[in-house]
N, C-alpha and C positions, 0 to 999 in steps of 0.2 A: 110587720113591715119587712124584716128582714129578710122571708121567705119568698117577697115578692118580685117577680123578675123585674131586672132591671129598668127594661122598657114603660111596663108599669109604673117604676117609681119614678120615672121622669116625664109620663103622661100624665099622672094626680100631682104636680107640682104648678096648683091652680090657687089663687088668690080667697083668702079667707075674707067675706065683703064684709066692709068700714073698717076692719085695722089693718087691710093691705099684706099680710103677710102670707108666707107660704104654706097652705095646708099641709105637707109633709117636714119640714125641715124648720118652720117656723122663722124662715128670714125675710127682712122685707122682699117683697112682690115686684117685679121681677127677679127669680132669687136664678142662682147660675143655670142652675136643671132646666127651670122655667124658660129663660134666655135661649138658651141651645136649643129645646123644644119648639121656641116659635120660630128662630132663624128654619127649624127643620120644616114646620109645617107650612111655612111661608115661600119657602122654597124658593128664595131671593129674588122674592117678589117685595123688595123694600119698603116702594111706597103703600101696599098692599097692607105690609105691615104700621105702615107707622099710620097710618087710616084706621088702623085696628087697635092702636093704642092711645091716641089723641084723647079718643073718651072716656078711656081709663083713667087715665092721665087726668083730667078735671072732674072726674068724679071719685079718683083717690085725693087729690087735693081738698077739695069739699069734704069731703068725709073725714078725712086726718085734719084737716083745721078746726073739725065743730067738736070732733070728740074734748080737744082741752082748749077752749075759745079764751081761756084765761092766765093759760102760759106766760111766762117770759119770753121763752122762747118756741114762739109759734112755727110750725113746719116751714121749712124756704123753699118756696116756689121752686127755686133753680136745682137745688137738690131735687127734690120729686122729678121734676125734668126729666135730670140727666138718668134717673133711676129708672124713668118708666121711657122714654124714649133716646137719650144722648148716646146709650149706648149702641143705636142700630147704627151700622153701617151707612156710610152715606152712598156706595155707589156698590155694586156687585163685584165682586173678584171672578175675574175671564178662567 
C-alpha cells in the first residue's frame, strides 16, 4: 500500500459489506479519505449525494444491528446517521 499513489489510496477507500468499515485504513465507513472522495465525485451535487447514501445508511444500520442483536449496547440510529449522512454539507459553498 505504501507504494500506492496517492489517488489510488483514496479511490479504494470503499466500505467492507456488514461491518461498515474502511477497506484500506479500517475505520468506520465513511472514514475521512472516503468523505473527501465522495464530496469529489459528487461534485456538489449534495442532494445527488445524500440520494446515494440514504441506502447505505439503512442497510449499514441493518447489518451493524443483526451482527450483535444481543448487545447492551446496540448500534444508535443517530450515531450511524450522522456518520453516514450528518456529515454532508447542507447547501453548496459559491
Amino acid at each position: 500500500m505504501d507504494g500506492e499513489p496517492a489517488a489510488d489510496r483514496v479511490a479504494n477507500h470503499v466500505a467492507l459489506p456488514q461491518l461498515w468499515i474502511c477497506r484500506v485504513d479500517a475505520y468506520p465507513w465513511p472514514c475521512a479519505d472516503a468523505r473527501l472522495n465522495l464530496l469529489a465525485g459528487f461534485d456538489g451535487r449534495l442532494l445527488a449525494l445524500n440520494l446515494y447514501l440514504a441506502p447505505l445508511f439503512v442497510e449499514a444500520l441493518t447489518d451493524l444491528s443483526a451482527i450483535a442483536p444481543d448487545l447492551a449496547d446496540p448500534p444508535d440510529p443517530r450515531a450511524i446517521y450522522e456518520r453516514f449522512m450528518g456529515w454532508v454539507p447542507l447547501r453548496r459553498n459559491r
